[in-house]
C-alpha beads as a LAMMPS data file, in Angstrom:
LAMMPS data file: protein, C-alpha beads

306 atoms
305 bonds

1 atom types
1 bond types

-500.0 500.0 xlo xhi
-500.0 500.0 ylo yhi
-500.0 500.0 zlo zhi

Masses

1 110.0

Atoms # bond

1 1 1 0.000 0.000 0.000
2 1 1 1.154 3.385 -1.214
3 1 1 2.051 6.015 1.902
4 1 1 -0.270 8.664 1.830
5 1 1 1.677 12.164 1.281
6 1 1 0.584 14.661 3.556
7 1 1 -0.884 17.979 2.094
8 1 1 -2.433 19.782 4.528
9 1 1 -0.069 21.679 7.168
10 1 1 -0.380 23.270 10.550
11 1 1 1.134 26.475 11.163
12 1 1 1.738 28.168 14.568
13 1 1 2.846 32.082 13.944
14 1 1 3.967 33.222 17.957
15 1 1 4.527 37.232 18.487
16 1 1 5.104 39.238 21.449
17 1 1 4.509 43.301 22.548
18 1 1 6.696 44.940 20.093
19 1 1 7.147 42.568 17.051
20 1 1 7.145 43.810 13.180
21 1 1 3.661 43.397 12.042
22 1 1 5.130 42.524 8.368
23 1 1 7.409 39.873 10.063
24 1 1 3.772 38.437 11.111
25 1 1 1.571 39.250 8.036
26 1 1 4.176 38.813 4.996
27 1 1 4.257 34.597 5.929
28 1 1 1.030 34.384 7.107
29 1 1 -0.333 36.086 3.239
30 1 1 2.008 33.040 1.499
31 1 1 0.354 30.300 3.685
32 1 1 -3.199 31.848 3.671
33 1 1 -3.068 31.811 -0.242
34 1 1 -1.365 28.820 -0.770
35 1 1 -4.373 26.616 -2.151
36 1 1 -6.436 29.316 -1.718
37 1 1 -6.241 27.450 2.027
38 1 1 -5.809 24.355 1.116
39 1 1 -2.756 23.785 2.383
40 1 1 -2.122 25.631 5.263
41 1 1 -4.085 26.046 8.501
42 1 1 -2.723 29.033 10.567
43 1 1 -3.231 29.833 14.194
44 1 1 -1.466 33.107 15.456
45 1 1 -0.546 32.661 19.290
46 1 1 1.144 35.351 22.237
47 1 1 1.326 35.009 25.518
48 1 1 -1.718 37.280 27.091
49 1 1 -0.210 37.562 30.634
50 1 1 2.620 39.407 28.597
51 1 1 0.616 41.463 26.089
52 1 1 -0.917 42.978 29.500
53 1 1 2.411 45.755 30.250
54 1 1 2.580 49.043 30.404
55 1 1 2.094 51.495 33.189
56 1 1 -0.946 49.730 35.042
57 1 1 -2.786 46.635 34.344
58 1 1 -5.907 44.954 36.260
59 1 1 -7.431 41.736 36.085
60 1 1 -10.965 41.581 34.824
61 1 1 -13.256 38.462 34.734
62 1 1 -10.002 36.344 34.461
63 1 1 -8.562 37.792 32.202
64 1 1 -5.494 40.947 32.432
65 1 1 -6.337 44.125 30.630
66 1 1 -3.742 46.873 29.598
67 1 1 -5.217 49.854 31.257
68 1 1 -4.820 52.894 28.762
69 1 1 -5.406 56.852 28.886
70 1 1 -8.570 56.351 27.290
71 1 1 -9.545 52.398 27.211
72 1 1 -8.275 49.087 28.156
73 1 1 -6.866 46.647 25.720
74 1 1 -7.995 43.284 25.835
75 1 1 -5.315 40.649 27.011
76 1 1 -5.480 38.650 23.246
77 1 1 -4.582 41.964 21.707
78 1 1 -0.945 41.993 21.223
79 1 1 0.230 45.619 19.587
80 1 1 3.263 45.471 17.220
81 1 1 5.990 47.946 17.053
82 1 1 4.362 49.844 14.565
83 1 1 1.571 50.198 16.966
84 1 1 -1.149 47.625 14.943
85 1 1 -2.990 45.860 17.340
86 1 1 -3.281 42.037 16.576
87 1 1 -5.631 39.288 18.255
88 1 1 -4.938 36.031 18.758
89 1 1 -6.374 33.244 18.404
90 1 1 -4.045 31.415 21.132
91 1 1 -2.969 32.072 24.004
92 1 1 0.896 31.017 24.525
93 1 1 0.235 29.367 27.680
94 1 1 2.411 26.278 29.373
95 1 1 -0.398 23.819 27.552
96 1 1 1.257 25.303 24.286
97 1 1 4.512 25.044 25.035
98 1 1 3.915 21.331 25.956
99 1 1 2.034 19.998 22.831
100 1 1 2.674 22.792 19.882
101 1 1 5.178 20.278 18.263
102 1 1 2.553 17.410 18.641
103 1 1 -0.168 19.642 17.008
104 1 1 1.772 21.998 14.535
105 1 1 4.379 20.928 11.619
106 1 1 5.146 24.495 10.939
107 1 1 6.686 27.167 13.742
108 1 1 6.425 30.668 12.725
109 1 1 8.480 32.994 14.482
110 1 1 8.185 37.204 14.062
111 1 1 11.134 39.469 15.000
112 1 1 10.467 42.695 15.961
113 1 1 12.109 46.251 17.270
114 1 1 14.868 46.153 19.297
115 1 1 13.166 46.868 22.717
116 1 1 10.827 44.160 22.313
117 1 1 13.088 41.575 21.419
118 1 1 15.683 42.642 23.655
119 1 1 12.752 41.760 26.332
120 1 1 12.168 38.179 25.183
121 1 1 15.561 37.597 24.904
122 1 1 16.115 38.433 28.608
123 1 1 13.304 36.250 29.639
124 1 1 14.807 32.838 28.320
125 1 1 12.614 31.044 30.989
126 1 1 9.315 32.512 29.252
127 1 1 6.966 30.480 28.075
128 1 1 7.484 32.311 24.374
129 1 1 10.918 31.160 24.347
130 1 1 10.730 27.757 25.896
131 1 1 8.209 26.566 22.950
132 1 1 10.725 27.679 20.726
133 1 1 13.462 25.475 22.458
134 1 1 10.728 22.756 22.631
135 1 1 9.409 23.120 19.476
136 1 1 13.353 22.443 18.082
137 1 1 13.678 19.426 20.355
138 1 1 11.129 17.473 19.673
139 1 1 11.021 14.780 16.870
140 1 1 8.812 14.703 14.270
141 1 1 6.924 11.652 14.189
142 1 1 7.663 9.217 11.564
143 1 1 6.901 10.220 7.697
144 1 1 5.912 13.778 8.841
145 1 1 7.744 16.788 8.195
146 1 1 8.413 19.816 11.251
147 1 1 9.752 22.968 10.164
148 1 1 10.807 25.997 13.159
149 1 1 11.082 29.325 10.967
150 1 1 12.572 32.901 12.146
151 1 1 12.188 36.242 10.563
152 1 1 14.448 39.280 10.672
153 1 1 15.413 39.836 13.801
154 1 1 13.816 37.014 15.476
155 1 1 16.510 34.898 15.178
156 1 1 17.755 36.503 18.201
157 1 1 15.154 33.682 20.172
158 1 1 16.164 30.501 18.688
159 1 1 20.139 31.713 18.459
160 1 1 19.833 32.370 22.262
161 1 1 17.630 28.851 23.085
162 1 1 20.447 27.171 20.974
163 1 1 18.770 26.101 18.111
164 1 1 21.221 27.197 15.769
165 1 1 23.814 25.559 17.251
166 1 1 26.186 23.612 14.570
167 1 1 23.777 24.980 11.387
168 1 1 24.014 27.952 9.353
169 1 1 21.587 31.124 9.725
170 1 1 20.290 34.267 8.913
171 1 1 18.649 37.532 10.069
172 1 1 18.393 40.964 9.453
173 1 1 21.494 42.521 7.919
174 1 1 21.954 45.128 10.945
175 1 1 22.351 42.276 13.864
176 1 1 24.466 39.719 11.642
177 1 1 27.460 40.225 14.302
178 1 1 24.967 40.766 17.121
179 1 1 23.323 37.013 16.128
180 1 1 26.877 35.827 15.364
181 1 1 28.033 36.588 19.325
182 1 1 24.673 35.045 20.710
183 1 1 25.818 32.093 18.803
184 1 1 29.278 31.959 19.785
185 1 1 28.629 32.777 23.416
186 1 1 25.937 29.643 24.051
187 1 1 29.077 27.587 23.066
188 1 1 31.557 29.120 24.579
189 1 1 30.253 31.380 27.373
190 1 1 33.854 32.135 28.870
191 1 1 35.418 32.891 25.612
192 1 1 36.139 36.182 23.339
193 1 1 33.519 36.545 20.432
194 1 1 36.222 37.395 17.555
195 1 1 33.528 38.537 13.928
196 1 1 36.418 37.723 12.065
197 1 1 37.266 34.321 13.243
198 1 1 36.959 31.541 10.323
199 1 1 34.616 28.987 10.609
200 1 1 35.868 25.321 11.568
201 1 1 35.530 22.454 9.258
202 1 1 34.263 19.135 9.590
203 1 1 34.516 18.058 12.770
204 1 1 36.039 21.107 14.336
205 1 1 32.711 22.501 13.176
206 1 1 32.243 25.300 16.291
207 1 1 31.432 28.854 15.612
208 1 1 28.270 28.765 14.016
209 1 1 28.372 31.515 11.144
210 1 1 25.318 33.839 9.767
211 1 1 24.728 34.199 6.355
212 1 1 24.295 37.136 3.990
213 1 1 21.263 36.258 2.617
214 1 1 17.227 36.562 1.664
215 1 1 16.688 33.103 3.774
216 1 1 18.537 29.730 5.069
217 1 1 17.331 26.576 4.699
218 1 1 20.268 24.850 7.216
219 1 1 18.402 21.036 6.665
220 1 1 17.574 19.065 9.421
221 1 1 18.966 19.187 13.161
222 1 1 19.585 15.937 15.089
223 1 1 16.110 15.901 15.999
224 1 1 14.916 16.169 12.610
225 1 1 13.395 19.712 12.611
226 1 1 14.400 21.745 9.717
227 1 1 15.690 24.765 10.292
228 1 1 14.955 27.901 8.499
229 1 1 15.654 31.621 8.959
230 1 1 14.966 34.674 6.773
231 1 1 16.794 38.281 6.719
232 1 1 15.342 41.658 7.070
233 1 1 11.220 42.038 7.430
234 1 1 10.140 41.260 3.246
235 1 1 12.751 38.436 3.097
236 1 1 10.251 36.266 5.710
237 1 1 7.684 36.437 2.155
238 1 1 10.433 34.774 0.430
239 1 1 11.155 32.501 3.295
240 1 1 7.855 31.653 3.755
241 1 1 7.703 30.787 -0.371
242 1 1 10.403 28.629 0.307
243 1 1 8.315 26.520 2.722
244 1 1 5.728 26.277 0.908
245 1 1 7.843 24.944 -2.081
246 1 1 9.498 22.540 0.559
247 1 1 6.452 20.773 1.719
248 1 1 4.272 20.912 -1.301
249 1 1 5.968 21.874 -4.443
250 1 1 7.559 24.513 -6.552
251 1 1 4.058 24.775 -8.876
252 1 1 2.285 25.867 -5.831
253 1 1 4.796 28.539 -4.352
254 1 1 5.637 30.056 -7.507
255 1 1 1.177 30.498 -8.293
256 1 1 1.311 31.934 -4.445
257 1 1 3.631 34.112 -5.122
258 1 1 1.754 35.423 -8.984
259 1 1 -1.638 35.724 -6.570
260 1 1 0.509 38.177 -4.406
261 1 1 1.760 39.989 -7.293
262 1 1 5.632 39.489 -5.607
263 1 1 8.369 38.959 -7.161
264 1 1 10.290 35.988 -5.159
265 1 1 13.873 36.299 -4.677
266 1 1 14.432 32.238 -4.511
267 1 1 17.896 32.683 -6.215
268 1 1 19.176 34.779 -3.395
269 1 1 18.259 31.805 -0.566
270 1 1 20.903 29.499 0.448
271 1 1 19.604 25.630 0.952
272 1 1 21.602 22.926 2.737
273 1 1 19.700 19.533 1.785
274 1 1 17.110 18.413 -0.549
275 1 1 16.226 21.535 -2.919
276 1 1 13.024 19.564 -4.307
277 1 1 9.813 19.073 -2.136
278 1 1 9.199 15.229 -0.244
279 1 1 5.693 15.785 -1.841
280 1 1 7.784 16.122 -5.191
281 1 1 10.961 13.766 -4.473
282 1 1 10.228 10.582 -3.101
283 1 1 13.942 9.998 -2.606
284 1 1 16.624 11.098 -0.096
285 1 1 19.645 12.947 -2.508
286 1 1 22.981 13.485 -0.902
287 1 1 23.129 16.575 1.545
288 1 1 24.819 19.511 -0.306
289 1 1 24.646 23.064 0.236
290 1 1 23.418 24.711 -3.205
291 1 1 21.876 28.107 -4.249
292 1 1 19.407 27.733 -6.487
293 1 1 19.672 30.063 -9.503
294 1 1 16.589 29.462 -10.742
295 1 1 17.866 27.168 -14.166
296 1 1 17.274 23.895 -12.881
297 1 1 21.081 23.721 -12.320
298 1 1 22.716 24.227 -8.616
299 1 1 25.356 25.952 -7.463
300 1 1 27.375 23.976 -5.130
301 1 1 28.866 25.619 -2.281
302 1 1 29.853 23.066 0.001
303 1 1 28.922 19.740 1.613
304 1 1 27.270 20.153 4.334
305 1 1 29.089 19.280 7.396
306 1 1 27.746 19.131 11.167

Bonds

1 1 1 2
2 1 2 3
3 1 3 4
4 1 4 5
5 1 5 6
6 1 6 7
7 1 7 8
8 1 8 9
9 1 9 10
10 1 10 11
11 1 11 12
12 1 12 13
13 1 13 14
14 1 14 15
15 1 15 16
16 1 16 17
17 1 17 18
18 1 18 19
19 1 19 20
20 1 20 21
21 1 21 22
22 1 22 23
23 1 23 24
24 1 24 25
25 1 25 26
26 1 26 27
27 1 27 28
28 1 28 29
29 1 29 30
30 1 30 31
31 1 31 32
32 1 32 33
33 1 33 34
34 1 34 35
35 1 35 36
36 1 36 37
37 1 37 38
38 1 38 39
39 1 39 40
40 1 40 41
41 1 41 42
42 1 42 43
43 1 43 44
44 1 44 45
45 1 45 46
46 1 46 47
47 1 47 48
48 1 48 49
49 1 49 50
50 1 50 51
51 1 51 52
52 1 52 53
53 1 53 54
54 1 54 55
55 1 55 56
56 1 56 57
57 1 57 58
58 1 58 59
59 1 59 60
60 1 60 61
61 1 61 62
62 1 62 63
63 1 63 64
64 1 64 65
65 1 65 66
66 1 66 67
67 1 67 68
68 1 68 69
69 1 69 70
70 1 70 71
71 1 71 72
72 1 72 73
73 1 73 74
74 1 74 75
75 1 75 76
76 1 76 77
77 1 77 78
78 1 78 79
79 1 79 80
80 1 80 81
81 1 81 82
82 1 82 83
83 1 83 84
84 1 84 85
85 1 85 86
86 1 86 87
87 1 87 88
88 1 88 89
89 1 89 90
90 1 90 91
91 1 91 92
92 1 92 93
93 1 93 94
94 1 94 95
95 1 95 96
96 1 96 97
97 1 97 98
98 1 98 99
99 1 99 100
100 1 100 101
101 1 101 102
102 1 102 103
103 1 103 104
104 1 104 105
105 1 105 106
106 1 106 107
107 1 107 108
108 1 108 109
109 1 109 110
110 1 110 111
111 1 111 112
112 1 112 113
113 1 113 114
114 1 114 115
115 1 115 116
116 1 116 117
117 1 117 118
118 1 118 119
119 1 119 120
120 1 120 121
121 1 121 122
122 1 122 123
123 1 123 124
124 1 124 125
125 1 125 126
126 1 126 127
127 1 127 128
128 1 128 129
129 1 129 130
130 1 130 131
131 1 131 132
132 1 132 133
133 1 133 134
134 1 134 135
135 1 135 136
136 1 136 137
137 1 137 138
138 1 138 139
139 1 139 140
140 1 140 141
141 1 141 142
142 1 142 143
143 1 143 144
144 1 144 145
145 1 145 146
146 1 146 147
147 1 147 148
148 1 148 149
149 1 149 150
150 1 150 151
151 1 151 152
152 1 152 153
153 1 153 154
154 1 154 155
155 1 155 156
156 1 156 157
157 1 157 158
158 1 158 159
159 1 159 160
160 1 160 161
161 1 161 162
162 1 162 163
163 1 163 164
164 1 164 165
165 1 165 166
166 1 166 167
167 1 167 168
168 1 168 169
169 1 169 170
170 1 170 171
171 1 171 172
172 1 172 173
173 1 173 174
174 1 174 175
175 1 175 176
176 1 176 177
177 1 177 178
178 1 178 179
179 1 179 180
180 1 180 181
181 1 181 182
182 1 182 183
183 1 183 184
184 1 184 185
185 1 185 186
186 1 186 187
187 1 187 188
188 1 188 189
189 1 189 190
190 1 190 191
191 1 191 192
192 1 192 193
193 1 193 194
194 1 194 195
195 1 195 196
196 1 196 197
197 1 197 198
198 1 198 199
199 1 199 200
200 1 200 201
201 1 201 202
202 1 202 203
203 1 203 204
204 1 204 205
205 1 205 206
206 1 206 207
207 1 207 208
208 1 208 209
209 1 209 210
210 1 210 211
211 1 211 212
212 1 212 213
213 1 213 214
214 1 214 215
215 1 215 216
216 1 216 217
217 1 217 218
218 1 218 219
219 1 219 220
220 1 220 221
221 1 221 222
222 1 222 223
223 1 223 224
224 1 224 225
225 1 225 226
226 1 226 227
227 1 227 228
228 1 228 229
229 1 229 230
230 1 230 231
231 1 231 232
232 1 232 233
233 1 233 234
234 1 234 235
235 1 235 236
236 1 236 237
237 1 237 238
238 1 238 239
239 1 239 240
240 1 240 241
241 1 241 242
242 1 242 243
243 1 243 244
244 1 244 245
245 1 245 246
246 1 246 247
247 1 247 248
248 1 248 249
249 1 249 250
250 1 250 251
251 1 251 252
252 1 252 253
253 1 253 254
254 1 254 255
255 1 255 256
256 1 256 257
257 1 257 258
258 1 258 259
259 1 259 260
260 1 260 261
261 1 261 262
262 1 262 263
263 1 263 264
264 1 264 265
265 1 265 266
266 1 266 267
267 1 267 268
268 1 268 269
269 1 269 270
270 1 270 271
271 1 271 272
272 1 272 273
273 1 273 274
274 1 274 275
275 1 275 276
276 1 276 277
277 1 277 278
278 1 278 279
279 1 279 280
280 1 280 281
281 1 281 282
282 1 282 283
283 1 283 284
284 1 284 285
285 1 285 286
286 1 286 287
287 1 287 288
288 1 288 289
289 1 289 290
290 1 290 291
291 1 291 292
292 1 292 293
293 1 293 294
294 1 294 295
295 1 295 296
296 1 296 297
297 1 297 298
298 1 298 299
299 1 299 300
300 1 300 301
301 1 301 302
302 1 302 303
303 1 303 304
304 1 304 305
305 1 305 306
């Protein structure tokens, strides 16, 4: 009996007080349209007990409220950094945390301004950043396909959680070095971040590197959870295009991206592993890094070694 090929995904998008509403809204469009819905279920999550700061906040009916000058904000609003308010339809509770990977193949995560990921970051305990780290950890189960995502500057959450540890990354272009130290430092706490240190080879394979580039597709960790990043805010559309393409097919991400009227950058995306979709490639080809220029013919830039 033939196994059935899965084409109908999960997705959980998490944000926080202060992330880019583009970051949010550019992969969300791509999965919304792919198969006019078809494909891709969506559910956006935050965690309401932290969407209720600011100066003063009460408890109402269960629920915290984010008292204003004027009116209270509901605690499943969560307001971006460009100040558009966004509800959820989850809230990132410690229920979440625990079975997101069991209910979810896709992880969405949306950077943000600096203030409000520089508050997430310092809260590595959080229940935002622990089902990130769980999320990452936990295997897929057999003949299904997990994916953990980043955009712009959110890769600040799974470089600190260690999730890029020993694979290749990417985020916005103005925190490359920033990203590059987080890495460095959850390896080697007591040593000297050096931006200009080479990266090891095979197995001396130990300062993780970011690279210049629209997205990274860095394969599958030891768990099996492929890891993707995107840079700077529009490259998560891109990013996003590439997932699409990864779990059901370049046919479908290239008529998402005509129904947005958006121009997909897939040649500037760096892939380590299987350019084709499983939905599309039944068989396992040998791990390479390649960019993809868009001819049918890869670029090899190096075997990928971990």
């Amino acid at each position: 009996m033939q196994e059935q090929v899965q084409t109908k995904f999960k997705v959980l998008s998490i944000i926080f007080p202060g992330f880019n509403t583009l970051d949010l809204n550019g992969p969300l469009d791509v999965f919304t349209k792919s198969g006019t819905t078809e494909h891709f279920e969506v559910d956006i999550a935050a965690d309401h007990e932290a969407n209720a700061h600011g100066p003063a906040t009460k408890k109402e009916d269960d629920e915290w409220h984010l008292i204003g000058e004027k009116s209270k904000v509901p605690c499943d609003i969560t307001i971006s950094t460009e100040g558009v308010r966004v509800q959820t339809t989850l809230d990132l509770n410690d229920d979440l945390v625990k079975n997101a990977s069991k209910k979810y193949d896709v992880l969405h995560i949306a950077g943000g301004g600096s203030w409000g990921v520089a508050t997430q970051v310092g809260k590595k305990h959080s229940r935002f950043m622990r089902l990130i780290q769980t999320f990452a950890e936990t295997a897929p189960p057999e003949g299904k396909r997990r994916i953990l995502l980043s955009i712009c500057t959110g890769a600040m959450f799974p470089a600190t959680m260690g999730v890029f540890d020993k694979c290749f990354c990417t985020t916005h272009w103005g925190i490359y070095e920033k990203v590059a130290e987080v890495l460095y430092k959850t390896r080697d706490p007591g040593g000297t971040f050096d931006p200009k240190k080479p990266i090891g080879t095979g197995a001396m394979f130990s300062v993780p590197q970011v690279i210049k580039a629209r997205f990274v597709d860095a394969g599958k960790n030891d768990n099996g959870v492929q890891i993707m990043s995107s840079g700077g805010i529009s490259c998560g559309i891109d990013a996003a295009l590439h997932v699409v393409r990864s779990l059901v097919g370049t046919d479908e991400s290239i008529e998402v991206a005509k129904v947005l009227d958006y121009l997909w950058h897939q040649t500037e995306g760096v892939i380590f592993g299987d350019l084709d979709a499983d939905a599309e490639e039944g068989k396992k080809k040998e791990k390479k890094a390649v960019r993809d220029d868009g001819t049918g013919t890869d670029e090899l830039l190096g075997t990928r070694v971990i």
